[in-house]
C-alpha positions in Angstrom: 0.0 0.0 0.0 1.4 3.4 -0.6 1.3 6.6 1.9 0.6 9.0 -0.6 -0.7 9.8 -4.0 -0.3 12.5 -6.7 -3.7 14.3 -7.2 -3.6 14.0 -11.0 -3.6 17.3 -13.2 -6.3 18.8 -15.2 -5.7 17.3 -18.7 -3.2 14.5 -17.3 -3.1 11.3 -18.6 -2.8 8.4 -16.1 0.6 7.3 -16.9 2.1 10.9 -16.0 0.2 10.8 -12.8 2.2 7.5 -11.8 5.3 8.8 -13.1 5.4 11.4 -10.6 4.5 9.1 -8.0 7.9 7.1 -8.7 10.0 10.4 -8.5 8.8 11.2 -5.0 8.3 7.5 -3.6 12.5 7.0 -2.7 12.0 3.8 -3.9 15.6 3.3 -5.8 14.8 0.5 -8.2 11.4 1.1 -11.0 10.5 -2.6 -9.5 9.4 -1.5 -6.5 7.3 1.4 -7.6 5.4 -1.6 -9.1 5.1 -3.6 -6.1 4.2 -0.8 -4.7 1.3 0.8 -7.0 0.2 -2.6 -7.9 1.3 -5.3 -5.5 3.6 -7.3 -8.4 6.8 -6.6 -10.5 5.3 -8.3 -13.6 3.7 -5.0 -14.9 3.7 -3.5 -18.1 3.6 0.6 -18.1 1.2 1.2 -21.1 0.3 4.9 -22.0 -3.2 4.9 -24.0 -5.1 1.9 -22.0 -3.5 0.9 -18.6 -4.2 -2.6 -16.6 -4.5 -3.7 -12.7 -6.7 -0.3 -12.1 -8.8 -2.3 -9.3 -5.5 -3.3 -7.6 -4.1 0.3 -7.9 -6.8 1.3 -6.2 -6.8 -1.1 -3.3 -3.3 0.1 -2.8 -4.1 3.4 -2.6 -3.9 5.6 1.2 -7.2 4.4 3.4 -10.2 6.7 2.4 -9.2 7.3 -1.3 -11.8 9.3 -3.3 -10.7 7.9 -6.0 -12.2 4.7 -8.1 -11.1 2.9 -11.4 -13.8 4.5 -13.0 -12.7 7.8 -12.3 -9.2 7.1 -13.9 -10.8 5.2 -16.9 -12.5 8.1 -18.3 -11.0 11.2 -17.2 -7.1 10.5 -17.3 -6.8 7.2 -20.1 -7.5 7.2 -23.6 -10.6 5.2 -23.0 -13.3 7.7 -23.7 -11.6 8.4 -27.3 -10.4 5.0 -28.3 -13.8 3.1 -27.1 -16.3 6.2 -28.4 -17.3 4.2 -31.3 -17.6 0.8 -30.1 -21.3 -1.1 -29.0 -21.8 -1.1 -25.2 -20.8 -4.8 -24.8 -17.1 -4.3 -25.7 -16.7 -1.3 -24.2 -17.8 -3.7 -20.8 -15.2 -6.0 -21.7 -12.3 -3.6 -22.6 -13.3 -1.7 -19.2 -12.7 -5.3 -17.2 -9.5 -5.8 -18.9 -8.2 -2.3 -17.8 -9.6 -3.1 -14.2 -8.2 -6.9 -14.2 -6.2 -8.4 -17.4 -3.6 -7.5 -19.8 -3.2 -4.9 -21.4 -2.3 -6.1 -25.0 -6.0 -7.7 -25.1 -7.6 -4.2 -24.6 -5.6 -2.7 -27.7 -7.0 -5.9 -29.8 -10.5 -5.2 -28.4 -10.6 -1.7 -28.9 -9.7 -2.4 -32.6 -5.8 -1.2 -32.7 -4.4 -4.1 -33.9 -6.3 -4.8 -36.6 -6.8 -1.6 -38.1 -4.0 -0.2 -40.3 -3.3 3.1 -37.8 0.2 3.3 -36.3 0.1 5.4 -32.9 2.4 7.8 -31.9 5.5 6.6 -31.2 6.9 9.4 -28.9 5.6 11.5 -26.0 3.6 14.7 -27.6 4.0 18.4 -25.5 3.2 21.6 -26.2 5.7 24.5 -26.0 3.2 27.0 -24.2 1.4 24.3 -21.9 5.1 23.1 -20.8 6.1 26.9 -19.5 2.3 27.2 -18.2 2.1 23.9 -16.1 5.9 24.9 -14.4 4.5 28.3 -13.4 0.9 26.9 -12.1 2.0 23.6 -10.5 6.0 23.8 -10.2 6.4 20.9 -12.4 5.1 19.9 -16.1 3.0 17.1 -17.3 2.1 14.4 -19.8 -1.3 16.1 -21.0 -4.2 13.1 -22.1 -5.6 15.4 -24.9 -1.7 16.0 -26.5 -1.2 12.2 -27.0 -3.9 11.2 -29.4 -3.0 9.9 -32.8 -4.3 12.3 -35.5 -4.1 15.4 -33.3 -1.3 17.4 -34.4 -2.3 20.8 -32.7 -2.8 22.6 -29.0 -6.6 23.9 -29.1 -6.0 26.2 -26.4 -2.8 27.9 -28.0 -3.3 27.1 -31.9 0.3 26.0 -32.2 1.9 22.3 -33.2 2.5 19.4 -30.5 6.1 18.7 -30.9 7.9 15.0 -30.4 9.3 14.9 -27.1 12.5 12.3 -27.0 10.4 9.8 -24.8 9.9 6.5 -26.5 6.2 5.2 -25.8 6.6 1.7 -26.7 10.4 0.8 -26.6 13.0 0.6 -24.8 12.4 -0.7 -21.0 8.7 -0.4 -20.5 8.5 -1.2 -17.2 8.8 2.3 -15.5 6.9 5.5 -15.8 8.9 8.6 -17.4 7.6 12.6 -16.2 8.0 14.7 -19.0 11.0 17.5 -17.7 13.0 20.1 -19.9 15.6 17.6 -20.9 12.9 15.3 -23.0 10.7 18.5 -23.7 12.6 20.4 -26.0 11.9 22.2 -29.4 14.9 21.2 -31.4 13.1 22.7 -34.7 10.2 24.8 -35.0 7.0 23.3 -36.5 5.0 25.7 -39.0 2.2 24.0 -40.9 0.1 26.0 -43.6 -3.3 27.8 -42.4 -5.3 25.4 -44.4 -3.8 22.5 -42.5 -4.2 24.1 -39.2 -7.3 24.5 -39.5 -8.4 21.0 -39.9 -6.0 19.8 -37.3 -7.9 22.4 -35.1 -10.9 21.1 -36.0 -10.0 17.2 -35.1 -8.2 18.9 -32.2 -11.9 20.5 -30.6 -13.8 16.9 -31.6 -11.3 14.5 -30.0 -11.7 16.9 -27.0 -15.2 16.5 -26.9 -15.2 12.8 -27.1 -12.4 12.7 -23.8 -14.3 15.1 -21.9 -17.8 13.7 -22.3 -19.4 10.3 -21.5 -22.2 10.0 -24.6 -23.1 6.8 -24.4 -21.6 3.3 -26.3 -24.2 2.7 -29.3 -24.6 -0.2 -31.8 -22.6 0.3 -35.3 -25.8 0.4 -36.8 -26.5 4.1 -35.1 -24.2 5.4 -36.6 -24.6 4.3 -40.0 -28.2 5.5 -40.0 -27.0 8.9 -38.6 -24.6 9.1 -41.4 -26.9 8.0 -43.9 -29.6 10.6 -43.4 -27.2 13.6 -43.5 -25.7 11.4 -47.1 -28.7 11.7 -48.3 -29.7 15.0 -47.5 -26.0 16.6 -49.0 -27.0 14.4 -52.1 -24.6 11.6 -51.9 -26.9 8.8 -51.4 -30.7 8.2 -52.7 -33.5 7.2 -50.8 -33.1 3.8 -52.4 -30.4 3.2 -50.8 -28.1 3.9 -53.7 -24.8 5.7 -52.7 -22.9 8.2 -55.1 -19.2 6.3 -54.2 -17.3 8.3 -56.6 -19.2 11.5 -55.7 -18.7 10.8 -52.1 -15.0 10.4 -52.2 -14.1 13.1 -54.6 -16.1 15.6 -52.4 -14.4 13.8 -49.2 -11.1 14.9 -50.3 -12.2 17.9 -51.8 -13.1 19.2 -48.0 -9.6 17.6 -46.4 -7.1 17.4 -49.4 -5.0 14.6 -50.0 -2.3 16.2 -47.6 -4.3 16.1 -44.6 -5.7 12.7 -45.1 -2.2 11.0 -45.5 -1.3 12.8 -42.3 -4.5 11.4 -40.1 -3.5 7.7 -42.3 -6.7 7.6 -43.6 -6.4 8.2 -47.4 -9.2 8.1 -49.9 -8.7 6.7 -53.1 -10.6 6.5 -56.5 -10.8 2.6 -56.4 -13.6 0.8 -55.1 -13.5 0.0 -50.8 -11.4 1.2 -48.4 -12.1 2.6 -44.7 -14.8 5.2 -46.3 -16.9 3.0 -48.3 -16.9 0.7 -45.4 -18.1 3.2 -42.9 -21.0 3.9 -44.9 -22.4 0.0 -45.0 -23.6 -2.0 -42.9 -21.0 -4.0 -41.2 -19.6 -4.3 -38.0 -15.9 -3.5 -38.7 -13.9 -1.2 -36.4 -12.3 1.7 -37.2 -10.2 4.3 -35.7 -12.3 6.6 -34.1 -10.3 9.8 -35.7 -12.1 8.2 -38.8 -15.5 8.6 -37.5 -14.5 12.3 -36.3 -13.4 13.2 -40.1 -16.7 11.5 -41.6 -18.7 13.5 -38.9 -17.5 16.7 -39.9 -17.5 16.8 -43.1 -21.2 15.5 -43.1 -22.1 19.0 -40.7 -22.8 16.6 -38.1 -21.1 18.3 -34.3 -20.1 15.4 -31.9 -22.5 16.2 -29.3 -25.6 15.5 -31.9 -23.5 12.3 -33.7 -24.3 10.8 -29.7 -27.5 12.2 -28.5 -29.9 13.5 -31.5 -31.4 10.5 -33.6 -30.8 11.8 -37.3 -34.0 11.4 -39.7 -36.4 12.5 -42.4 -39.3 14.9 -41.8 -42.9 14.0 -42.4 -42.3 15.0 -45.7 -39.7 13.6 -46.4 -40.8 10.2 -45.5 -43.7 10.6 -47.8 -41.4 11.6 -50.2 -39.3 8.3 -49.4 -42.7 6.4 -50.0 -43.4 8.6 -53.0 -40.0 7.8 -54.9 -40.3 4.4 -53.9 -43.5 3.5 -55.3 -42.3 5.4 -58.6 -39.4 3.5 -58.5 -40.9 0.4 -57.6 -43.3 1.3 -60.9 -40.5 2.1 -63.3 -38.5 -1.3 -62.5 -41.5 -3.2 -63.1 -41.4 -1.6 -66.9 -38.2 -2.2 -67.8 -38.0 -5.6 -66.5 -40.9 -6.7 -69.0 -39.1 -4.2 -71.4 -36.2 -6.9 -72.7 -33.3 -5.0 -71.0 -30.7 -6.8 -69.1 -29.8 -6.3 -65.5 -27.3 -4.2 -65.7 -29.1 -1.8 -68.3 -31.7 -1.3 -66.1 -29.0 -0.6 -63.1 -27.1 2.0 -65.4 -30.6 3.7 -65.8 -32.3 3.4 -62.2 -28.8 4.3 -61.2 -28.5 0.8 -58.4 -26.0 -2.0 -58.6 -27.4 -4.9 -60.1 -27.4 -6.5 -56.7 -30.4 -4.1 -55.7 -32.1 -4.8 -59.2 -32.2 -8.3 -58.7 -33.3 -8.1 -54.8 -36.1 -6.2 -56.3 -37.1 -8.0 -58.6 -37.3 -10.7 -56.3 -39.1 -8.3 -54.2 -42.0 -7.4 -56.0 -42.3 -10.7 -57.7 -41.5 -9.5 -60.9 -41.5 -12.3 -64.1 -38.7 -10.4 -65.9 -38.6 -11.7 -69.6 -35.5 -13.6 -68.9 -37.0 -15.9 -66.7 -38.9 -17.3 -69.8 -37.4 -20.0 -71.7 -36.2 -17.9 -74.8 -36.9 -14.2 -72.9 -39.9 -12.2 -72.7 -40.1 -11.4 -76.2 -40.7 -15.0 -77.1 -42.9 -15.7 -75.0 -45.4 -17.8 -77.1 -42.4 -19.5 -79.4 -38.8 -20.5 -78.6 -36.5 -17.6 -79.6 -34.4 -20.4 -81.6 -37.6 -20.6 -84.2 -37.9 -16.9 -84.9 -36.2 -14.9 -87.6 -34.3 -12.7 -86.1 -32.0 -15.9 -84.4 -31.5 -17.3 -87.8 -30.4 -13.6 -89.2 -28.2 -13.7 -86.6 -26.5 -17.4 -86.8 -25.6 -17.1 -90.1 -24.1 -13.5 -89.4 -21.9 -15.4 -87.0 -21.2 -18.4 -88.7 -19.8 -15.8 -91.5 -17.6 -13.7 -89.1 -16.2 -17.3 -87.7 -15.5 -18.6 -91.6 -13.8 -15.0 -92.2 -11.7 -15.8 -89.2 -10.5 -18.6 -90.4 -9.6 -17.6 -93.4 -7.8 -14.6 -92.7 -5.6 -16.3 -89.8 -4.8 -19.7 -92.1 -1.8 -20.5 -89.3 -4.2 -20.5 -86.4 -6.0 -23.4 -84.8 -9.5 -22.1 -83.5 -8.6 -22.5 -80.2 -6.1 -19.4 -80.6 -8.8 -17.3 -82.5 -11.2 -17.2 -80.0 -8.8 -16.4 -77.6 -9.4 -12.7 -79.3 -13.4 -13.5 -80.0 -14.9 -15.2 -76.9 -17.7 -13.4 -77.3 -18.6 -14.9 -80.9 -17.3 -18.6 -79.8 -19.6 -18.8 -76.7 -22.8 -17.7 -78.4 -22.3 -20.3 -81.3 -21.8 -22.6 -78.6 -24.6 -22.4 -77.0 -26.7 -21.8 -80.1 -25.1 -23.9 -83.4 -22.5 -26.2 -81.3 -23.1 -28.8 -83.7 -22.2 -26.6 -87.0 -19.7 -25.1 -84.8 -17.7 -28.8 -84.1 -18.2 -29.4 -87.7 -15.9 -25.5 -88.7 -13.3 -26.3 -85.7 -10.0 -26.4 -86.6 -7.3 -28.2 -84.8 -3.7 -27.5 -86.1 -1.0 -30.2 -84.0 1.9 -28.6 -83.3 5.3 -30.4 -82.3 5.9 -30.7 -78.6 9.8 -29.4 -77.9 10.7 -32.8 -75.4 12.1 -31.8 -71.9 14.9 -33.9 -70.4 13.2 -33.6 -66.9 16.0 -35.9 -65.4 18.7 -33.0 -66.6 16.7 -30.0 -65.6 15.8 -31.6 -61.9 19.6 -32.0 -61.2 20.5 -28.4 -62.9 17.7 -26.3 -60.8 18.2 -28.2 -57.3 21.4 -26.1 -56.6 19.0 -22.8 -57.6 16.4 -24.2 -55.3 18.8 -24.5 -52.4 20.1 -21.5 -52.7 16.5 -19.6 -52.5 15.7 -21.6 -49.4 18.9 -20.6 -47.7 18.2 -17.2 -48.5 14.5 -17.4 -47.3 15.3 -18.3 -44.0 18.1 -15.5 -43.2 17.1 -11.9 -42.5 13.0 -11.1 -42.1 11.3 -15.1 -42.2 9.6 -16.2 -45.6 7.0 -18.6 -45.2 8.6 -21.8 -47.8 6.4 -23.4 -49.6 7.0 -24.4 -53.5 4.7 -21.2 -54.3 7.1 -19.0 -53.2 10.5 -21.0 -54.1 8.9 -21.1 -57.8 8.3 -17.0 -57.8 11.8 -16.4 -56.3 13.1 -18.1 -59.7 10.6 -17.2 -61.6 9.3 -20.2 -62.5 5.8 -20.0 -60.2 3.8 -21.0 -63.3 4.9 -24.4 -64.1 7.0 -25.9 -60.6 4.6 -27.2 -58.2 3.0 -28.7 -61.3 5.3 -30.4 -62.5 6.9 -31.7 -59.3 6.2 -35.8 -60.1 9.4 -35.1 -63.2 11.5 -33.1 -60.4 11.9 -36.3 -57.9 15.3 -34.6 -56.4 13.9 -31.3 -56.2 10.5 -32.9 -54.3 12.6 -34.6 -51.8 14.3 -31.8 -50.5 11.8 -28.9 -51.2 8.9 -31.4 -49.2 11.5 -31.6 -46.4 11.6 -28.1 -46.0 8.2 -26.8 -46.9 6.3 -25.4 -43.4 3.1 -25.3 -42.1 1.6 -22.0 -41.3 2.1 -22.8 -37.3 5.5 -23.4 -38.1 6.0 -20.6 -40.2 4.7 -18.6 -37.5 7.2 -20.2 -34.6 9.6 -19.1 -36.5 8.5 -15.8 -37.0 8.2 -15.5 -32.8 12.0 -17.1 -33.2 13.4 -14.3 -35.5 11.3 -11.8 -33.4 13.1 -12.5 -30.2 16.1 -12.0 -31.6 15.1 -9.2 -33.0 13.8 -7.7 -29.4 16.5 -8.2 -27.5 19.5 -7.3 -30.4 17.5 -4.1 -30.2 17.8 -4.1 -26.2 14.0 -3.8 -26.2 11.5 -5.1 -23.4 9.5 -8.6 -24.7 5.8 -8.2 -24.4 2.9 -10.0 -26.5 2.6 -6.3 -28.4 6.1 -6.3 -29.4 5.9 -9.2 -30.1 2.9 -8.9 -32.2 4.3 -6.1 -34.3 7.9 -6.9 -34.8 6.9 -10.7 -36.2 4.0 -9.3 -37.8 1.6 -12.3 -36.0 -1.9 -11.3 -35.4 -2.2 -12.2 -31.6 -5.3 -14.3 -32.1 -3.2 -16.4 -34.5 -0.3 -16.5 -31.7 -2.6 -18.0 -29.3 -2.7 -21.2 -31.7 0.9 -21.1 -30.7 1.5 -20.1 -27.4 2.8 -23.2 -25.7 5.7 -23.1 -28.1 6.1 -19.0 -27.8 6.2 -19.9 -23.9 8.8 -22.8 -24.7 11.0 -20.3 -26.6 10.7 -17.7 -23.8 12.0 -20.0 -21.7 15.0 -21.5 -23.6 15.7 -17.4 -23.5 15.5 -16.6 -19.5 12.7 -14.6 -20.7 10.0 -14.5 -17.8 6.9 -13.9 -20.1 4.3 -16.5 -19.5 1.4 -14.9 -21.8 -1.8 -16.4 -21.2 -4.8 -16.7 -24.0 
């Protein structure tokens, strides 16, 4: 139990409050600060989502106002990490930081998994440092400074700067103050107004979300908040229909490609990606800065995104009703009118997914659900005129073919006319088999024997190299691409009998593989002098911890052989 504690800061994030503990405690070694603050040394000092809150707590001085809670939301990066995620998680995530370990909160709260890197040093501002010395004698690590995506000081409009404090490297198990020899402007920071202003912007929202408890809501909240304010800017119909392209070019239109790359969440012309997936229904996580952008550039303040339910008027409901029906009406017309599926998307302007769900929908008996389409309804379309017009049109083209490539087998002109082969397939494949010509060519011999002994040298040589430096999963897919040969090696292994022997002795199993990523890993860690944990781990083999936990009796077996004293549990 400890004597005293630090009454945290306004604006001070967790860790900092702990790290000034440890400069006043007298405790000479970090260890004891632990045993101290937590009651054990196996303790890991995480910035964004700390662990072992309920035990801090019980060690605490007798009477302490102070509750897990409390912490949780007003000094960690929970309320901005967790804004976005359904109640249920949160709950869980919430327990870990109380009880578990603190890599599974960072998997739960979606870090892991997403493509965001976080800050990788300690963030201050200039002004804040100078103010916090004259208010309180001493500075601080400020929770509203470290957030990734937030480049800016709202309350003096100037740039956060790096301090020289590592946040996950190095030894990570002891809490660092910030002081004036990690705190120090080496080069000033300018960014244009244009960019200032949007990093002010995220700045004030990701404020918002740390200071305020909203509320943990289904995904499916916000994706009908979003949607109403879609359609109202005119990027989405009342059909459900969404204007991608439209959407993304006015997207970065608002931001610019500049700003976007800085908060790591570019838009791009192609179809997906973070955007697109916001927008549907799913229940992916994503960062919450991501939420933040969408938000804003929709008009939609943080406050309302929580508590206001977003939706149509009266009239615009009717007008929902009203469109549909029409739309419902014109659908209904073209289906009967002979146009394919994905003419009639191009002119309702839906994918052809939504056509065909409507058509289902209303019951529709489009005319190619008729044997020979809807405008053969009475007759098969193979007895009118207009199919025998049309087979000897392409019985012509096909003779023309052939006689204007002499040298080429059919199979080789079609290659360039699929189009032409497949309806004559499916509509004259007898006259077709009778106008087919085959042209035998000579097969060039291979002296398998010869080539098996010549490449095995080759072979070995791309293995050795595939298992020094980063790890290389070996399997004959990736031995035949390193030489080039990807195409035709794994095919043909039954001719390659001494290059199947040796390549099937050193193929690996995905586990494997990944043990020998951990392996290389390891090495890595501690070449690097840097502390072993499951998220180190995680990142520098690049193992997706709920793959590891296939793994982890081995992992724990080559901790051991190591004198490495981490026994993760799954």
């Amino acid at each position: 139990m400890v004597n005293f504690f630090p009454t945290p800061y306004p604006d001070e994030i967790l860790y900092s409050t702990l790290a000034r503990y440890c400069m006043r405690s007298g405790n000479i070694r970090e260890i004891h600060n632990f045993e101290d603050l937590f009651g054990t040394r196996n303790y890991i000092a995480a910035m964004e989502l700390p662990t072992q809150l309920n035990a801090l707590i019980e060690n605490m001085p007798v009477n302490t106002k102070y509750t897990a809670e409390y912490f949780i939301f007003k000094h960690t990066l929970f309320p901005f990490l967790a804004a976005f995620i359904p109640q249920k998680r949160a709950d869980k995530i919430i327990q870990t930081i109380r009880n578990g370990e603190g890599a599974v909160s960072y998997i739960r709260v979606g870090l892991i998994s997403n493509s965001i890197t976080l800050n990788k040093y300690f963030r201050f501002c200039p002004e804040c440092f100078k103010e916090d010395i004259e208010a309180c004698g001493e500075t601080y690590w400020h929770r509203s400074h470290q957030v990734t995506g937030v480049f800016v000081c709202s309350k003096h409009k100037i740039p956060l700067y790096n301090s020289t404090e590592l946040i996950r490297a190095g030894n990570r198990q002891r809490f660092i103050s910030a002081s004036k020899e990690n705190c120090k402007v080496e080069k000033e920071i300018n960014y244009p107004d244009d960019l200032m202003e949007k990093m002010l912007w995220m700045q004030e929202d990701a404020e918002i979300l740390l200071n305020n408890q909203f509320g943990f809501k289904e995904p499916e909240w916000f994706q009908s908040q979003f949607r109403v304010k879609l359609v109202e800017k005119g990027y989405a119909r009342m059909n459900n229909y969404i204007h991608q392209k439209k959407l993304k070019q006015g997207f970065v239109d608002f931001y610019g490609h500049e700003y976007l790359k800085l908060v790591q969440s570019p838009v791009s012309n192609n179809s997906g990606g973070w955007l697109s997936d916001m927008i549907r229904k799913n229940n992916r996580t994503t960062y919450t800065v991501r939420y933040l952008l969408l938000a804003r550039f929709l008009d939609i303040p943080v406050a309302d995104l929580f508590n206001i339910k977003l939706g149509f008027n009266d009239e615009d409901e009717n007008n929902i009703d009203t469109y549909q029906e029409l739309w419902d009406q014109r659908l209904i017309e073209l289906a009967q009118s002979g146009l394919s599926i994905r003419k009639i998307a191009e002119v309702l302007k839906s994918s052809t997914k939504t056509i065909r769900k409507s058509i289902d929908r209303l019951g529709i008996e489009a005319f190619w659900k008729f044997n020979g389409g809807g405008k053969y309804l009475h007759k098969k379309y193979t007895d009118t005129e207009e199919f025998k017009i049309k087979r000897e049109k392409y019985r012509e083209k096909w003779r023309k073919l052939h006689a204007q490539y002499p040298d080429k087998s059919s199979n080789q002109i079609r290659r360039n006319n699929d189009g032409l082969y497949d309806w004559l397939k499916k509509y004259d494949v007898k006259w077709l088999e009778g106008n087919y010509r085959r042209i035998k060519t000579s097969v060039k011999t291979v002296d398998w024997a010869k080539r098996d002994a010549e490449l095995l040298p080759r072979v070995k040589e791309v293995v050795k190299e595939m298992k020094e430096g980063k790890p290389e999963r070996i399997t004959w897919t990736t031995i035949g691409s390193k030489l080039g040969i990807s195409g035709w090696l794994s095919k043909k292994r039954e001719k390659l009998p001494l290059i199947k022997v040796y390549i099937e002795s050193e193929v690996e199993s995905i586990e494997e593989f990944y043990i020998r990523k951990i392996k290389w890993a390891v090495e890595e860690l501690e070449m690097q002098g840097k502390e072993i944990t499951l998220w180190s781990l995680a990142e520098t083999a690049g193992v997706k911890p709920r793959y590891m936990g296939r793994i982890y009796k081995e992992i724990n077996q080559i901790l051991d052989s190591r004198g490495c004293s981490c026994n993760f549990k799954w």
